[in-house]
N, C-alpha and C positions, 0 to 999 in steps of 0.2 A: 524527345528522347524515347527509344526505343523500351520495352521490357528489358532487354536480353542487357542492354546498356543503361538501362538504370539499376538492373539485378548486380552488375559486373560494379557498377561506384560502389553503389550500397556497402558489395563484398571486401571492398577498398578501406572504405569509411570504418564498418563495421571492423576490422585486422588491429587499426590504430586504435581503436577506443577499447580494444581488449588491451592491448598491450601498453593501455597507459590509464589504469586502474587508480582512485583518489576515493578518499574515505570521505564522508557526510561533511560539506561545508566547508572540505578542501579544495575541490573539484576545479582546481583556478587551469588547470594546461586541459581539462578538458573542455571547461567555456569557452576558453581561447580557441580550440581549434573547429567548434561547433562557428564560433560566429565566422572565424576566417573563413569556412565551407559557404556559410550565409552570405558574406560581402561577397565572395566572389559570382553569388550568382542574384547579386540586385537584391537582396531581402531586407527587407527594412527588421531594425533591431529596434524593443521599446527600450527607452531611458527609465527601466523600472527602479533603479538603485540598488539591485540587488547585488549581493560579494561575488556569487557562484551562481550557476545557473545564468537563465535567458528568457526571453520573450519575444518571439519575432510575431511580425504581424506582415497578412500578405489582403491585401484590398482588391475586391475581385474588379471587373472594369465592365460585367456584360450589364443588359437594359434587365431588370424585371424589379416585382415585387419585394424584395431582398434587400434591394437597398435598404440601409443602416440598421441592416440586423448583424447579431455578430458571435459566432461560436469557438471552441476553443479544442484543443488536441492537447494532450500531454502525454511526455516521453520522460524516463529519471534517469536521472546519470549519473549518482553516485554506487561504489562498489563494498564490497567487504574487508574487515582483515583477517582474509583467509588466503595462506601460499598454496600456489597452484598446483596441481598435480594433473593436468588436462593432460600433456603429450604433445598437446597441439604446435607446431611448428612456429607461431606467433603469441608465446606465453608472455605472460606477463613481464614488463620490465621495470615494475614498480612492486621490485617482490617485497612477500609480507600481505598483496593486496590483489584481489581476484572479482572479476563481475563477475559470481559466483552463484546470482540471480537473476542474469541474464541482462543488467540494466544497457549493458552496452548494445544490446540487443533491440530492446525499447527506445533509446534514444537515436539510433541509429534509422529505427521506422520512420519515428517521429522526424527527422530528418529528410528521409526522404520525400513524408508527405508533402512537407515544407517544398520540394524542390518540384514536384509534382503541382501544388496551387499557384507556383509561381508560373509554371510552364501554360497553367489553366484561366490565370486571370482574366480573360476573354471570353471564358463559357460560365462565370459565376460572378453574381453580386451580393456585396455584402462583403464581412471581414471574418479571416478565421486569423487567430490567434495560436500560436505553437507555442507549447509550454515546455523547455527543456529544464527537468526543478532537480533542484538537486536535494541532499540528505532525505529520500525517502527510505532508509534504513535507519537513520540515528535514533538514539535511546533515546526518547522527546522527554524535558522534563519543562516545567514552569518557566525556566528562565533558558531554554535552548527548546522549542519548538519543531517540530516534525519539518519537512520540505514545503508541503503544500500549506502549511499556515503562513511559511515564510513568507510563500508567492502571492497568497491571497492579504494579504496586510498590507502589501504595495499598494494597491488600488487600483494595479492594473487589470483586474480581472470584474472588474464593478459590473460590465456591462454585456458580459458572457451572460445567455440565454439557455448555453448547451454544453455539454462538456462530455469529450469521448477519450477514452485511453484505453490503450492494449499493453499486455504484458504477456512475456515471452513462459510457453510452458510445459513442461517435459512431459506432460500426460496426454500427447498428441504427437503425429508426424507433420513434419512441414506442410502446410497446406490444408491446416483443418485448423478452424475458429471454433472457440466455446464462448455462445453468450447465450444468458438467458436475463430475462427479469425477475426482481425480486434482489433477496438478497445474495451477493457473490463472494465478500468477505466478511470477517469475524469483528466486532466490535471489541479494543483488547484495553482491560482494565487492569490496575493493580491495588489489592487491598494489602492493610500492614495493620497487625493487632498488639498490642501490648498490653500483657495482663498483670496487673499490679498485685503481687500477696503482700505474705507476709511470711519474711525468713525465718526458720529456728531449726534448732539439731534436728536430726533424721529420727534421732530415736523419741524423739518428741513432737511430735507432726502434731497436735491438738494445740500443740503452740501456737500455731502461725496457719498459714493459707495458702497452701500448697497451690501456687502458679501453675504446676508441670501439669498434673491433675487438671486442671482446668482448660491448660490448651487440648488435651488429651480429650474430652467433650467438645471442644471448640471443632476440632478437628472430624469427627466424628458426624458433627454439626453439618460442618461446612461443606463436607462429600456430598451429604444428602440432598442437596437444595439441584442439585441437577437431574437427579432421579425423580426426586419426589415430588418438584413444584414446579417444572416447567413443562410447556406439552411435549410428549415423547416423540414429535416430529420432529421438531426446532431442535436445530443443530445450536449446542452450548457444554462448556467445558467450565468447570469450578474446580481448579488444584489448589492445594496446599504444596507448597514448593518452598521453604523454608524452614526450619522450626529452631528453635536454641531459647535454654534455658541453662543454669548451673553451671555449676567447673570443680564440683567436687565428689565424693560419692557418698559423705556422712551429713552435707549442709543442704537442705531445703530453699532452694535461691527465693529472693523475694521475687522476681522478675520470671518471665518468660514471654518471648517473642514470637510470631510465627507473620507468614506473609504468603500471598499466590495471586494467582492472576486469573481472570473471570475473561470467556470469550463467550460471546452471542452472534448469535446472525440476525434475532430480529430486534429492533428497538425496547419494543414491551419488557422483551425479557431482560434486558438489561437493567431496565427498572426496576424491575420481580425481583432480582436476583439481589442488589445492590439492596432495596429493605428488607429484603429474609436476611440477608447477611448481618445487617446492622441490630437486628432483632434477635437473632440469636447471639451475635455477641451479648447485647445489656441484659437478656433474658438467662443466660448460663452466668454473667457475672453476678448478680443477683442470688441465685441458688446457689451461689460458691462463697457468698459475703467477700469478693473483691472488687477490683474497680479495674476497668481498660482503656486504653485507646485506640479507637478503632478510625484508618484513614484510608481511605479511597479514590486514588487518582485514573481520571480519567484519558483513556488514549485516542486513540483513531474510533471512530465511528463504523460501524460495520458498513460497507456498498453495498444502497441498494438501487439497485438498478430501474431505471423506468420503462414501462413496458411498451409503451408508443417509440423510445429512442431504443429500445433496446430490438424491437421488431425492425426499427428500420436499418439499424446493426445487420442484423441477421442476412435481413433479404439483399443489402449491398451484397453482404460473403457470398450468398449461392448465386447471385448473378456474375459476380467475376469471378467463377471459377473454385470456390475454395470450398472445401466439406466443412457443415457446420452440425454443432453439435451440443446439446443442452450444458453449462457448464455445471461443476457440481461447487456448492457452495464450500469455502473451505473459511477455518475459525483461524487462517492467518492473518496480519494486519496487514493494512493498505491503504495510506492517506491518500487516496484519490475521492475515499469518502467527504474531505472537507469539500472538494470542490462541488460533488453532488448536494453538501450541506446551501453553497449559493444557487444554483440551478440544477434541474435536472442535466439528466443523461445515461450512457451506457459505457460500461466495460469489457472488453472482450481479452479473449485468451490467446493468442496466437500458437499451434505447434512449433514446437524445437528439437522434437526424441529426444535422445540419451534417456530413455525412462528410466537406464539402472544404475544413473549417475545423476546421485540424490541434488536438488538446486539447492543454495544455500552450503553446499558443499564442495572440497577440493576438486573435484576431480571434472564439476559440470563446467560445461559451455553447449552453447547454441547452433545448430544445424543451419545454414543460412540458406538452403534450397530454396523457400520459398519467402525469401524476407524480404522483396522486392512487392510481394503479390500483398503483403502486410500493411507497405507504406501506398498501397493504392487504395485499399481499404480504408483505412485510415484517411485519406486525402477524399474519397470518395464520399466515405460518409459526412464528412464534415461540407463538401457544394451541397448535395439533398439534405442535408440539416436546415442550411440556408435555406435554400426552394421551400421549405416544406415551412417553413416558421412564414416566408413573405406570402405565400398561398395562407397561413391563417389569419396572416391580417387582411 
């Protein structure tokens, strides 16, 4: 398959997965039409058990050192609920719901890689694995997990040595890759405080234990710990983004609540952050004679990138073609971290413009000039991943 005709599928593939948009864990007519693209071009699909989402696996056939080593790619395919306002002549027909993050973008790569190692199994040995995961948007909580834990719980991933993914992104023109090593994304946390007083009238406050007062410190508190305690390099964010207390104007509520969300890029500080935090709650509730409950759930892991896969990221991009360019780390999530959590690997940024049509937003979609040159990338780096792991044994 030519460039010009695999750029021409892609822009096929890519049309349908816009215009058939599925929210975290619904994604069932877009699995469906991921694997009929897959049958019909010989790809073997894993029996991972998963509802939504996929796993294909493609088994290279050439002679070297590679044999039974085995790396992995991932693409996400779920989208938003946001109604579109792109223009685009192939909107959405599942209004109410937009890849509005470009996922149809991502999986559509990852698809073509797929169609590209098939075409290749003759020049590489060894196994890559195509990860199409779905709900990497949903609101993870304890009993509904993120995408990539879904995938990683199968056990199909046990034996991934590497793991590479791209994601689509408006701060480039088609044909410029952002990767660097280190960290790429934000580790996204959320704490929840509850300060316990003690109620009585307004005009009696020596009553009781003025809760408001105390988040009021708390708050105070909590701004501070990103200024004052972490290095002024490292990219980190500590809001307060909630608060409520009372419902009267003459009563002292016994309660008050507040809550926010803590982002890091690097590991350490996630740690820093999470006991200053805990420490200044018990230490303000202490000086205020009340008691709290302070809870802290954990999210995605920040990405961080490894700098051997991440270099060989890089030199794939400028050998075929594509401007590459340091990426900047940003405090968004991105469960691509769990899969870095089993083995290393690299992430990269693919350009899409629209830069003045914000992602996560109505109005974005994806530039598909160069999302052909993406799924080679992709495809490429994952045979020299092989090569390079059978060269270290």
């Amino acid at each position: 398959m030519t460039n010009t005709e695999l750029q021409r599928q892609l822009e096929t593939y890519y049309t349908w997965f816009h215009q058939h948009p599925e929210p975290a864990y619904q994604e069932t007519e877009t699995t469906a039409h991921i694997k009929e693209i897959l049958d019909e071009h010989g790809i073997r699909i894993l029996d991972s058990g998963l509802k939504t989402g996929l796993i294909a696996i493609i088994r290279g056939e050439g002679e070297s050192a590679s044999v039974g080593h085995v790396v992995a790619v991932r693409g996400d395919i779920d989208a938003l609920p946001i109604l579109e306002q792109t223009g685009v002549p192939y909107e959405s027909l599942n209004k109410g719901y937009l890849h509005g993050c470009g996922h149809d973008y991502n999986l559509t790569v990852a698809l073509g890689a797929a169609l590209l190692l098939n075409e290749r199994k003759a020049d590489f040995a060894g196994e890559v694995k195509v990860i199409f995961q779905p709900a990497e948007e949903v609101a993870a909580t304890k009993e509904v997990p993120t995408g990539a834990v879904t995938v990683i719980n199968t056990g199909a991933l046990d034996d991934v040595e590497a793991f590479f993914g791209t994601h689509d992104t408006n701060q480039g023109e088609p044909g410029t890759a952002f990767i660097s090593a280190g960290p790429d994304s934000g580790a996204v946390d959320k704490y929840r405080i509850t300060v316990h007083g003690r109620g009585s009238h307004a005009a009696h406050p020596n009553g009781g234990a003025n809760p408001i007062r105390v988040a009021a410190a708390l708050i105070e508190g909590i701004q501070s710990i990103a200024g004052q305690d972490v290095d002024p390099v490292h990219p980190r964010v500590v809001t307060v983004t909630h608060v409520e207390a009372g419902s009267t104007w003459n009563v002292i509520p016994a309660t008050a609540f507040l809550e926010g969300t803590v982002r890091t890029a690097f590991p350490e500080d996630r740690i820093m952050i999470h006991d200053r935090l805990r420490a200044i709650v018990e230490g303000i509730a202490s000086a205020y004679d009340v008691t709290t409950d302070f809870e802290w759930e954990y999210g995605s892991p920040s990405v961080i990138n490894d700098a051997d896969w991440s270099a060989l990221f890089a030199s794939t991009a400028t050998e075929l073609g594509l401007k590459v360019e340091p990426s900047q780390p940003s405090l968004g999530g991105e469960d691509f971290s769990y899969y870095l959590g089993k083995a290393p690997g690299a992430f990269a940024h693919l350009g899409v413009g629209n830069g003045d049509r914000p992602m996560h937003g109505p109005t974005f979609y994806a530039k598909l000039d160069a999302i052909a040159a993406g799924a080679d990338l992709l495809a490429t780096v994952a045979q020299r991943a092989l090569l390079r792991l059978g060269e270290q044994r």
